[in-house]
C-alpha positions as CSV (number, residue, x, y, z in Angstrom):
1,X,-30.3,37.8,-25.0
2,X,-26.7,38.9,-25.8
3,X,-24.9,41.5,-22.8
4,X,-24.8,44.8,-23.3
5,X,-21.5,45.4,-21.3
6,X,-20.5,44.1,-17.7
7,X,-20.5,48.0,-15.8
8,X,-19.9,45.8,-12.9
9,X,-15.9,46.1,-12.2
10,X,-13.9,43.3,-11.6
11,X,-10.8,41.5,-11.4
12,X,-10.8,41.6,-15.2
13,X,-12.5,44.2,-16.4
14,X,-11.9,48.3,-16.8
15,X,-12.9,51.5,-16.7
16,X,-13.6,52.5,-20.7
17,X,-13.7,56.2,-19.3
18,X,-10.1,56.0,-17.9
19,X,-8.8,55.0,-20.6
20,X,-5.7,57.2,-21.3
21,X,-5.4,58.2,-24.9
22,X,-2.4,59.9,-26.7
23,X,-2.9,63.4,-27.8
24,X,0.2,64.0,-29.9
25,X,0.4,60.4,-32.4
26,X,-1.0,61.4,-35.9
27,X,-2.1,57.7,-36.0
28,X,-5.6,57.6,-36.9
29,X,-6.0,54.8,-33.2
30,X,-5.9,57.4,-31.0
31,X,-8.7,60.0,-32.9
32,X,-11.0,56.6,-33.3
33,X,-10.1,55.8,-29.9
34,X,-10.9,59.1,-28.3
35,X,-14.3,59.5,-30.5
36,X,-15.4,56.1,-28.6
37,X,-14.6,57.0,-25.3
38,X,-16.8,60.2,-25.3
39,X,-19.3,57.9,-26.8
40,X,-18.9,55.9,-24.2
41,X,-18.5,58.6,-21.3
42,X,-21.9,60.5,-22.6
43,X,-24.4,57.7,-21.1
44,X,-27.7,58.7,-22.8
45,X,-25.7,58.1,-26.5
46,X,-24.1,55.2,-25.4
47,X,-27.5,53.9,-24.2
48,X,-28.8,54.5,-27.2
49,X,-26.5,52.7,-29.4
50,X,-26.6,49.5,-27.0
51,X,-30.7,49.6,-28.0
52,X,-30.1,50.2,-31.2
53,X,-27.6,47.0,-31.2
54,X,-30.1,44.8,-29.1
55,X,-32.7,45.4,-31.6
56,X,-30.6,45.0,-34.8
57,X,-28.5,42.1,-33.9
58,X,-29.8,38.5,-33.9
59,X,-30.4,37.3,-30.7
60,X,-27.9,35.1,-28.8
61,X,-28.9,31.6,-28.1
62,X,-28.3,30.4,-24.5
63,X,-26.3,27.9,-25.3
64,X,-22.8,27.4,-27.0
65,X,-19.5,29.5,-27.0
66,X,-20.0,32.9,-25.0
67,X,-20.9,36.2,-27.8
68,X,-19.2,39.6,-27.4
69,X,-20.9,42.0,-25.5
70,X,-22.0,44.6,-27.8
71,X,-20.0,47.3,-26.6
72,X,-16.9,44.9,-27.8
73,X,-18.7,44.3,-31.1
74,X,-18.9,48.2,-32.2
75,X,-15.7,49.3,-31.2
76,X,-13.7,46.0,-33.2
77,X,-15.6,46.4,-36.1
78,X,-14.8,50.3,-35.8
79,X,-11.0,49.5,-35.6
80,X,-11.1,47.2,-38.6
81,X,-12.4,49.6,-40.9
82,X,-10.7,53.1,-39.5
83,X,-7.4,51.5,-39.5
84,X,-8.1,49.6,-43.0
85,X,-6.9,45.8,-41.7
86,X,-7.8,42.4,-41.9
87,X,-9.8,40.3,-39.5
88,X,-5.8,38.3,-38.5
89,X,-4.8,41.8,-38.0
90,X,-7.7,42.9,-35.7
91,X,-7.3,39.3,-33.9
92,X,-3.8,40.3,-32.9
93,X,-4.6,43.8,-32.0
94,X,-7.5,42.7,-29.8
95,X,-5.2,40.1,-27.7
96,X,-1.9,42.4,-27.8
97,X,-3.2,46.2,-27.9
98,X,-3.5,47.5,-24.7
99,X,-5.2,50.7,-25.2
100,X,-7.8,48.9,-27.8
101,X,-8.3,46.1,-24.7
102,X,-9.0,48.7,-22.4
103,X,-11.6,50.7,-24.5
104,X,-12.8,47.0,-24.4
105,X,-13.2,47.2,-21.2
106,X,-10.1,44.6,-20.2
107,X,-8.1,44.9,-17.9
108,X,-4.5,43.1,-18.8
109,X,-2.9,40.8,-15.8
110,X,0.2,39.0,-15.7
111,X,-1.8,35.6,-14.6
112,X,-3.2,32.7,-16.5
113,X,-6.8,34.8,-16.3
114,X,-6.1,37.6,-18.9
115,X,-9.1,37.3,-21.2
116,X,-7.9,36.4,-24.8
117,X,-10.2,35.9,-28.0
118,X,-10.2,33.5,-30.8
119,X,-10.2,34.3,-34.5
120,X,-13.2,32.9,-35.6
121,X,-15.3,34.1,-32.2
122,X,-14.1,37.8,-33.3
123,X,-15.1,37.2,-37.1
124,X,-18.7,36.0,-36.1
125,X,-19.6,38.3,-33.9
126,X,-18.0,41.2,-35.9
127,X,-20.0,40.4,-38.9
128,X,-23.1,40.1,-37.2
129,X,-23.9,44.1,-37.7
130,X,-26.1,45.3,-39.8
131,X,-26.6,48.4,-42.8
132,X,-29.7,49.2,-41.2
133,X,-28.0,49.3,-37.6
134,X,-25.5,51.1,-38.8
135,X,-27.2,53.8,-40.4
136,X,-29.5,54.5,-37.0
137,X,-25.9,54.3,-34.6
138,X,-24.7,57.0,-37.8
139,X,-27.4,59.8,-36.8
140,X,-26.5,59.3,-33.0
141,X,-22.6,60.2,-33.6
142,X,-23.4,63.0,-35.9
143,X,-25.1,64.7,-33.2
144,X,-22.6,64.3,-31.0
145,X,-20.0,65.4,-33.8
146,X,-22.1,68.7,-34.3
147,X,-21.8,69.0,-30.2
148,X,-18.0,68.6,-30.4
149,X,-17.5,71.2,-33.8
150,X,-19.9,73.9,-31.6
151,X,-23.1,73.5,-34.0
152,X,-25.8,75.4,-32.5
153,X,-29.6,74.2,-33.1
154,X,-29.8,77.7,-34.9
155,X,-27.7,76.5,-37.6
156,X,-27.9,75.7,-40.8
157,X,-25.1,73.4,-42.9
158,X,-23.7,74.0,-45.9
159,X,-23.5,70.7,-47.5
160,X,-21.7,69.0,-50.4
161,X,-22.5,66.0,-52.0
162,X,-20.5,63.2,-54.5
163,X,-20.3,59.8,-55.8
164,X,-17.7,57.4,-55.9
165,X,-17.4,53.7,-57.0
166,X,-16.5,50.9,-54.1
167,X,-15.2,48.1,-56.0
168,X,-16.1,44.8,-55.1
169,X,-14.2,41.1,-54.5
170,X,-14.1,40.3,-58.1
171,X,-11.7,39.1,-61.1
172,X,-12.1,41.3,-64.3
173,X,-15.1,39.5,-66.1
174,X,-15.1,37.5,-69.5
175,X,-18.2,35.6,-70.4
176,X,-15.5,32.3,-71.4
177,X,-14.0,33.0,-68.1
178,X,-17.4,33.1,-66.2
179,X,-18.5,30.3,-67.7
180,X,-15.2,28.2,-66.0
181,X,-16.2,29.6,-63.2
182,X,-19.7,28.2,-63.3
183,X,-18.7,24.9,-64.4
184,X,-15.9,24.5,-61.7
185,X,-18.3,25.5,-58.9
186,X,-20.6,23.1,-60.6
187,X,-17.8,19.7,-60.1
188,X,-16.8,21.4,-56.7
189,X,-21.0,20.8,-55.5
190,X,-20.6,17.4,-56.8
191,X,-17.4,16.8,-55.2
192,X,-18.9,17.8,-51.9
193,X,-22.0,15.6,-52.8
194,X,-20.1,12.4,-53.7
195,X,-17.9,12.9,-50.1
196,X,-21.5,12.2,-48.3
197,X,-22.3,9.6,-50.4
198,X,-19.0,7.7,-51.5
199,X,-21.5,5.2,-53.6
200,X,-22.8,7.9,-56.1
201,X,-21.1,6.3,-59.3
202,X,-19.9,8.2,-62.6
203,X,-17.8,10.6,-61.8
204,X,-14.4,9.0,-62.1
205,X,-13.0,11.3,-64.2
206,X,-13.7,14.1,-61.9
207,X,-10.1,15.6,-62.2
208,X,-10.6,15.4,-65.7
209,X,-13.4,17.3,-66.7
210,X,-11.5,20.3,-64.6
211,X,-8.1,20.1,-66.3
212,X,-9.8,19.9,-70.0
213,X,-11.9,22.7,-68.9
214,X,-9.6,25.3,-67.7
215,X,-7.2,24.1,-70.5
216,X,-9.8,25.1,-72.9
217,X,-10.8,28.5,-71.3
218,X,-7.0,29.2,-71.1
219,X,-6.8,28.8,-74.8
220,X,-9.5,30.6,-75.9
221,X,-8.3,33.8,-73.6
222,X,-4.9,33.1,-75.5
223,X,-6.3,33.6,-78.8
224,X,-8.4,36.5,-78.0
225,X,-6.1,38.3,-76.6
226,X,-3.3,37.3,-79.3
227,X,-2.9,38.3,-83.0
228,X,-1.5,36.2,-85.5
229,X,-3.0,35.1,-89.1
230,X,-6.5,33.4,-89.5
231,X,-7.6,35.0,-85.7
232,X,-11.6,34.6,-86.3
233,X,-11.0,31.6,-87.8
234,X,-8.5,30.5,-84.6
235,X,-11.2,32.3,-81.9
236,X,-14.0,30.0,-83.4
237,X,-12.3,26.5,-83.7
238,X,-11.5,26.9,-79.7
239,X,-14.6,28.4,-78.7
240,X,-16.4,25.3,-80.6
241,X,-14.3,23.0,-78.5
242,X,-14.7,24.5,-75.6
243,X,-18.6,24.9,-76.0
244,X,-18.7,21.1,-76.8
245,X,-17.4,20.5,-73.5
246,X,-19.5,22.5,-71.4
247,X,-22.1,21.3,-73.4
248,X,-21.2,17.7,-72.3
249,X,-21.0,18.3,-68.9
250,X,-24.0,20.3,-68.7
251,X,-25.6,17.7,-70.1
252,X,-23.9,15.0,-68.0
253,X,-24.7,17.4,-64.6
254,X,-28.7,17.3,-65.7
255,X,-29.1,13.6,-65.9
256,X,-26.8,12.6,-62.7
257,X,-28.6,15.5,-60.5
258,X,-31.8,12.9,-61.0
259,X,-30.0,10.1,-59.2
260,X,-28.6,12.7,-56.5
261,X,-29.7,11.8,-52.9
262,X,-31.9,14.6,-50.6
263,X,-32.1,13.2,-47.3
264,X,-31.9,16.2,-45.4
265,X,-31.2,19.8,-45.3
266,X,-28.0,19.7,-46.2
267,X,-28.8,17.6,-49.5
268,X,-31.1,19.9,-50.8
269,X,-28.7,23.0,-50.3
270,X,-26.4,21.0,-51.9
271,X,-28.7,20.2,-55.2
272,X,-29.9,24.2,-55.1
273,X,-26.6,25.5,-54.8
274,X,-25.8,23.0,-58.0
275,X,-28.9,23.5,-59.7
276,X,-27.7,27.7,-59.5
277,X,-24.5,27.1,-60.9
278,X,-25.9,25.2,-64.0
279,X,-28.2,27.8,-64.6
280,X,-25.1,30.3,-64.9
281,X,-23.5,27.7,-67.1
282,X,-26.2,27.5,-69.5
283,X,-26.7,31.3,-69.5
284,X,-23.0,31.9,-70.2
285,X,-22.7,28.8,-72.9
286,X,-25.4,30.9,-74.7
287,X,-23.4,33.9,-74.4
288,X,-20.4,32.2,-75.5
289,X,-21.7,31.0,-78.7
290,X,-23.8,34.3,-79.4
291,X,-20.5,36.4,-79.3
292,X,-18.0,34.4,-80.3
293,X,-19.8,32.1,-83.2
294,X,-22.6,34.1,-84.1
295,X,-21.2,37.8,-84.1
296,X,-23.8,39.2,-82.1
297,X,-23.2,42.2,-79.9
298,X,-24.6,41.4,-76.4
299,X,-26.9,43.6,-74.8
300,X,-25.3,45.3,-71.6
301,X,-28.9,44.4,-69.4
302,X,-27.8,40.7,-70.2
303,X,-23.7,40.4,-68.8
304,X,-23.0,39.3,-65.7
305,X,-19.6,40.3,-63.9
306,X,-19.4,37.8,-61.1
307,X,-21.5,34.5,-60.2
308,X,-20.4,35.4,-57.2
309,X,-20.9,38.8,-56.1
310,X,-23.7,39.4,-58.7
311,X,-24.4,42.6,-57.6
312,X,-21.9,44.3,-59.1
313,X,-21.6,46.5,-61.6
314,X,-19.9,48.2,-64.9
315,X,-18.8,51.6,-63.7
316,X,-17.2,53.7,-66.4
317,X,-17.8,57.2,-65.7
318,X,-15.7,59.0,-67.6
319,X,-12.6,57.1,-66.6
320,X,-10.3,55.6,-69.0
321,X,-10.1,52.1,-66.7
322,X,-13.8,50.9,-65.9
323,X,-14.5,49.8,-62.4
324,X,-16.2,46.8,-60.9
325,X,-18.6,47.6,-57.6
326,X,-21.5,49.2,-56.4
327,X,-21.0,53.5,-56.6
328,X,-21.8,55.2,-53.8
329,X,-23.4,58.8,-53.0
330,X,-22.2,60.7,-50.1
331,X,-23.5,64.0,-48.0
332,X,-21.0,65.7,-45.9
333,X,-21.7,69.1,-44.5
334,X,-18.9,71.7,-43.8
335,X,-17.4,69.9,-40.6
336,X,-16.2,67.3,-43.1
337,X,-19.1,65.2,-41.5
338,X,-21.3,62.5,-43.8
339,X,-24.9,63.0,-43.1
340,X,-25.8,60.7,-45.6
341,X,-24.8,57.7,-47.8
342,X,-26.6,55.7,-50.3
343,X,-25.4,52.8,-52.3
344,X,-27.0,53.5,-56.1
345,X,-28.5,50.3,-57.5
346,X,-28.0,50.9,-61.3
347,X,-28.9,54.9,-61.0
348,X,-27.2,58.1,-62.7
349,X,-26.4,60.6,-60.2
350,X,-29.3,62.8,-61.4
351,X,-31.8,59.9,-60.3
352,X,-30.9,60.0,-56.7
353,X,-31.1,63.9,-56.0
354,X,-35.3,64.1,-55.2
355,X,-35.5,61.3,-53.3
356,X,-31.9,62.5,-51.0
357,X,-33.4,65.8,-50.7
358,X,-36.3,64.4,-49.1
359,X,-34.3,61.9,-46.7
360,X,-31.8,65.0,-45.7
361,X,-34.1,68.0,-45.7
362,X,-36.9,66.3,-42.9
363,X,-33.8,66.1,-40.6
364,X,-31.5,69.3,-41.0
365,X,-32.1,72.8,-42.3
366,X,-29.7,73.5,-45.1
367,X,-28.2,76.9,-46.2
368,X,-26.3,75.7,-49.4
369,X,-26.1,72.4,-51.1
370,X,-23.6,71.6,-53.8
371,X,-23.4,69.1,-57.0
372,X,-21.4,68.5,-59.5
373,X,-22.7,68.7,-63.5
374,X,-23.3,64.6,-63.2
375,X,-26.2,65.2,-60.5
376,X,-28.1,68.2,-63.0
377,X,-31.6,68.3,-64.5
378,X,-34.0,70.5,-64.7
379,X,-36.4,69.0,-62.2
380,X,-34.0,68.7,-59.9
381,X,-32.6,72.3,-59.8
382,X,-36.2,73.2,-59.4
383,X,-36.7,70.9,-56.7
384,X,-33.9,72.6,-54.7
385,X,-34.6,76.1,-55.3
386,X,-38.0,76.0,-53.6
387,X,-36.4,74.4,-51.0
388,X,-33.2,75.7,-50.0
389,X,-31.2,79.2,-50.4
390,X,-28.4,78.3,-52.4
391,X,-28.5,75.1,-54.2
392,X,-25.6,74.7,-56.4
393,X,-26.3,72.8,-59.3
394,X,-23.9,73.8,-62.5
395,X,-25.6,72.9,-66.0
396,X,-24.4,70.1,-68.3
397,X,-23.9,71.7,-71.9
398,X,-24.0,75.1,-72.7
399,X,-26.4,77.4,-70.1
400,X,-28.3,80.1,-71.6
401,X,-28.6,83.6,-70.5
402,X,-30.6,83.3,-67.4
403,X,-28.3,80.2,-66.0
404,X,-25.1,81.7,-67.3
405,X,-26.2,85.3,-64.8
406,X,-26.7,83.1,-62.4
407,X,-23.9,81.1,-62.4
408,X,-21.4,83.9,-62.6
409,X,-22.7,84.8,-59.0
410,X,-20.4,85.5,-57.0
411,X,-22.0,83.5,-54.1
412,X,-22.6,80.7,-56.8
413,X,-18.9,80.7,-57.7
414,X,-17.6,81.0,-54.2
415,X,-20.0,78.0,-52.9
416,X,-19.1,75.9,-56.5
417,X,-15.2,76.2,-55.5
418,X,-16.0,75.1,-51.6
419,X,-17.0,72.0,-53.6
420,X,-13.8,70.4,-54.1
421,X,-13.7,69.7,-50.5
422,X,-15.7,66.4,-50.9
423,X,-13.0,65.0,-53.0
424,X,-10.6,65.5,-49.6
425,X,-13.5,63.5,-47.8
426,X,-13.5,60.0,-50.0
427,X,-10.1,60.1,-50.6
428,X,-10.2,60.0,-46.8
429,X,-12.8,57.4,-46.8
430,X,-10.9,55.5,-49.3
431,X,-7.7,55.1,-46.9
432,X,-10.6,53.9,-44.3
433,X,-10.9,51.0,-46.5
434,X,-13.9,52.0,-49.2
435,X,-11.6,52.0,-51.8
436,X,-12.2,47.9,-52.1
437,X,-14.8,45.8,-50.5
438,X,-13.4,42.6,-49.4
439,X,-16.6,40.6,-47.8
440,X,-18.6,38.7,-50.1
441,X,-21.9,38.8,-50.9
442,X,-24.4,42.0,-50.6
443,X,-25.1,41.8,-47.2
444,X,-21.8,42.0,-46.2
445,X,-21.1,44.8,-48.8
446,X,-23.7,46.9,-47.7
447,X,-22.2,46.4,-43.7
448,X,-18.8,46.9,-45.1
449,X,-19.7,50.8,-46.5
450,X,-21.7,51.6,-43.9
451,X,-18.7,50.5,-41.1
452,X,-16.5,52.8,-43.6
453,X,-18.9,55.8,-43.1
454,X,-19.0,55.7,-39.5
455,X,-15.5,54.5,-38.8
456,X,-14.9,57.9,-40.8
457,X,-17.3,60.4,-38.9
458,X,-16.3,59.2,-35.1
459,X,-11.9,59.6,-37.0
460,X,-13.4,63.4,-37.6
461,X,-14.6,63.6,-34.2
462,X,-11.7,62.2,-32.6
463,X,-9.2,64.1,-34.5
464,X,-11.0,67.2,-33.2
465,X,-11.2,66.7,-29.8
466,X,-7.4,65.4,-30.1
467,X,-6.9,69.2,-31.2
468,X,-9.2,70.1,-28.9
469,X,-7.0,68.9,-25.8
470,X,-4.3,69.6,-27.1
471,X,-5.2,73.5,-27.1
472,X,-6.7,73.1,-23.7
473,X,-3.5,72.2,-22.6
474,X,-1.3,74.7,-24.3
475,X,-3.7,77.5,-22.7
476,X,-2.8,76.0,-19.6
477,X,1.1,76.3,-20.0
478,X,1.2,79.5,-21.0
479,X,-1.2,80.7,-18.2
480,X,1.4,78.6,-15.9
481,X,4.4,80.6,-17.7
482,X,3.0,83.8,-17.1
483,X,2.2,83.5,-13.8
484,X,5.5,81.8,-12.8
485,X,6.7,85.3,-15.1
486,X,4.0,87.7,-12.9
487,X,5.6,85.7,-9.2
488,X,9.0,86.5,-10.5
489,X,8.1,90.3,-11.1
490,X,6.6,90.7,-7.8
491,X,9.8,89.1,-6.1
492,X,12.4,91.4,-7.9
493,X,10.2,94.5,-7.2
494,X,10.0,93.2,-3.3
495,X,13.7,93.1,-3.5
C-alpha cells in the first residue's frame, strides 16, 4: 500500500500548513500554492482526496524504489500543468523550489540528508493518476471553491458552457507520409527483434530498405506539393515506385514474421506490436493507390491521422486552419469555476447537451445556462426549458416569430452577452497547458485534460483567497492608521 503522507514531523519533514505563501506575486505559483494549502489545512477535504487517490491509484508493490506519497503526487502533477512545464522543468523545481518543497512537506537542510528526487521516479509516479480520479478530487475542490467565493446552499449558478479543440502529439497527416511511418516502425520492431536474436538472417540490408523508403515518400510529397508540366503524370510514376516498395517489404515482413522466435513475453509483444504496424501499412498502401492511381475520393470514416495517437481527430469548425485532437466541452458557472468537462468522441456540440444536462442538473440547481448557436436543436431547447428558468439557447438560421420575441428579451440578451465570458476561461485554460497535449496515447490524454481542469479551478481559488488576504490586511492598516490618527487626537486635546 502506497503512504498517504508522513503527519509524523521530523528531522526532514514540514508543516504543509506553515507554509508561507506570497500575497503580492502575480505569478500563477503562489494562487496554485495557496489553493493547496487550504486543501491541505481543511482535514475532512484533504482526507477525502488521499481516499480518493488510494482507491484510484495502482497499488504499490513492497518491494523496489520507494513511491511518492500521494500528497507529493497531486500537488507535482498540479504544478506541471498550472504552470504549463515539462517534466525536466518540474524535476528541477521539485529539488530547488523551496516553497514547492515545503508544500511537499520538505523540510530543506544544509547536510548531506536533504531529500532530493530523480527524474524518472517523479515521471512515474506523476503519471500514475487517473481521468476518473481526477474527475472525483474535481467535485471535492469545487465545493471548497464555492466556500471560498461565499456560495450559499440557497444558491443557484448561472452557468456557461463551450467547446474547444486540445490538439494532440501529432505531425500533420498524409496517407504517403503515414504509410512511412508504418513501414519504419515496422524495420524498427525488427531491429529490436534481430538485437535478441543476432542469428535471425535476411535482413542485411536493413539501412537500406529505410533510406529508399523515406527517399521515395520525400519525392512523392515533392511532387504533390509542386507544379510543373505533366504533374498527374509525375504524381503517378512516384507513387507507383513507392507502392512497389512497400509492397516488397510488406511482402518480405509476412514471410520472415513466420521464422520469428516467441519464447517469451517479450517476443510475442514484439510480433503484435509488428503484426499492428503491418496492418497500418497495408491499410495505407490501399489508400495510397486508391487516391493517387485510381482517383478515388476517400471516405472521411476511413483516414487515419496518427498510427500513433489514433484517437485523434479532424476538427475544422469553422476555422480556416483545421486542427488535430480531441475537442473538448466545458461548464463553468459565474465564479469562473468548471463544473464539468467532457472530451467528445466524434460528437457535434448539439449531441452532448441531454446527456450534460442530466450529469450537471442531479448535482446543482441552475438559474440560467448558456450556449452558443453550435449546441441548438429543438429537442434540446425543449429539454432545458422544462428544466431550468433561463436556458439560453440562440437558434441556427433564421428564428421565426415566437423565437425571435423571445430572443429579443431583455433577460435573454443580457444572459446571451454574459456569454462571452467562457472564452476568458479557455483562453485561461489554454495558458494552463490545454492548448497542446504532449503525453501519448489516450490514457495519458485523457489525465492530461483533466490535470488542466483542475490545475485551473484550485488557480481560481487561489487567486481569490490571494485577494482575499490581501484585503484582510489592508482593513487592518487602515484600522491601525486611524487609531494611531484617534490616539494622536486625544493627545493634542489633553494638551
Amino acid at each position: 500500500m502506497r503512504k498517504r503522507f508522513d503527519e509524523q514531523n521530523s528531522l526532514f519533514t514540514y508543516d504543509i500548513a506553515d507554509a508561507q505563501i506570497p500575497i503580492d506575486s502575480r505569478d500563477a505559483t503562489p494562487a496554485l500554492f495557496a489553493a493547496l494549502k487550504m486543501l491541505w489545512t481543511r482535514s475532512e477535504d484533504r482526507k477525502r482526496v488521499l481516499n480518493l487517490l488510494d482507491e484510484f491509484l495502482p497499488t504499490k508493490r513492497p518491494t523496489g524504489r520507494k513511491g511518492l506519497d500521494l500528497w507529493q503526487i497531486l500537488v507535482l502533477a498540479q504544478c506541471r500543468l498550472c504552470l504549463n512545464i515539462s517534466y525536466d522543468r518540474l524535476h528541477y523545481m521539485a529539488n530547488q523550489d523551496i516553497l514547492l518543497r515545503h508544500l511537499l512537506g520538505i523540510r530543506d537542510l544544509e547536510n548531506k540528508g536533504a531529500i532530493k528526487w530523480g527524474y524518472q521516479r517523479i515521471y512515474d509516479n506523476v503519471t500514475l493518476l487517473s481521468d476518473d480520479a481526477l474527475k472525483v478530487i474535481n467535485t471535492v475542490v469545487l465545493q471548497i471553491g464555492h466556500d471560498v467565493f461565499k456560495k450559499k446552499e440557497t444558491d443557484v449558478l448561472d452557468l456557461k458552457t463551450d467547446s474547444f479543440a486540445v490538439l494532440s502529439n501529432v505531425h500533420f497527416p498524409t496517407d504517403y507520409n503515414l504509410l512511412w511511418d508504418s513501414a519504419r516502425k515496422s524495420l524498427d520492431t525488427v531491429v529490436k527483434i534481430i538485437a535478441k536474436y543476432p542469428e535471425l538472417e535476411g535482413w542485411r540490408k536493413m539501412k537500406d530498405w529505410l533510406r529508399s523508403l523515406k527517399n521515395l515518400s520525400r519525392a512523392l510529397g515533392q511532387v504533390c506539393s509542386g507544379g510543373g508540366k505533366n504533374k498527374e503524370q509525375r504524381v503517378q510514376q512516384v507513387t507507383k515506385h513507392y507502392l512497389d516498395k512497400c509492397t516488397a517489404l510488406y511482402n518480405k515482413l509476412s514471410y520472415e514474421q513466420e521464422k520469428m522466435p516467441k519464447e517469451d513475453m517479450e517476443d510475442v509483444a514484439m510480433q503484435v506490436s509488428l503484426t499492428e504496424f503491418m496492418s497500418l501499412m497495408a491499410k495505407h498502401i490501399d489508400l495510397v493507390d486508391r487516391r493517387l492511381l485510381q482517383g478515388e475520393k476517400i471516405p472521411h470514416q476511413e483516414k487515419l491521422f496518427s498510427i500513433f495517437e489514433q484517437y485523434t481527430e479532424w476538427i475544422s469548425k469553422g476555422k480556416l486552419n483545421p486542427e488535430l485532437g480531441k475537442n473538448v466541452a466545458i461548464t463553468t458557472d459565474q465564479f469562473g469555476l468548471i463544473i464539468d468537462y467532457e472530451i467528445m468522441e466524434s460528437q457535434s456540440d448539439s449531441q452532448i447537451v441531454i446527456p450534460l444536462a442530466d450529469r450537471i442538473l442531479v448535482n446543482y440547481e441552475v438559474g440560467s445556462w448558456s450556449f452558443d448557436k453550435g449546441f441548438w436543436h429543438k429537442d434540446n431547447k425543449a429539454y432545458l426549458i422544462d428544466k431550468i428558468e433561463h436556458p439560453i439557447m440562440p437558434k441556427k438560421g433564421k428564428p421565426n416569430k415566437e423565437e425571435q420575441e423571445y430572443e429579443s428579451n431583455e433577460s435573454f440578451k443580457k444572459l446571451r452577452n454574459k456569454h462571452s465570458a467562457v472564452e476568458s476561461n479557455i483562453n485561461e485554460l489554454e495558458h494552463r497547458g490545454l492548448d497542446r497535449c504532449p503525453d501519448r496515447t489516450y490514457h495519458h490524454f485523457k489525465r492530461y485534460i483533466g490535470l488542466g481542469v483542475l490545475a485551473y479551478n484550485l488557480h481560481k481559488i487561489g487567486k481569490e483567497l490571494l485577494r482575499l488576504e490581501r484585503e484582510r490586511i489592508k482593513k487592518e492598516k487602515n484600522k491601525q492608521a486611524k487609531g494611531r490618527e484617534k490616539l494622536k487626537g486625544n493627545i493634542a486635546r489633553a494638551a
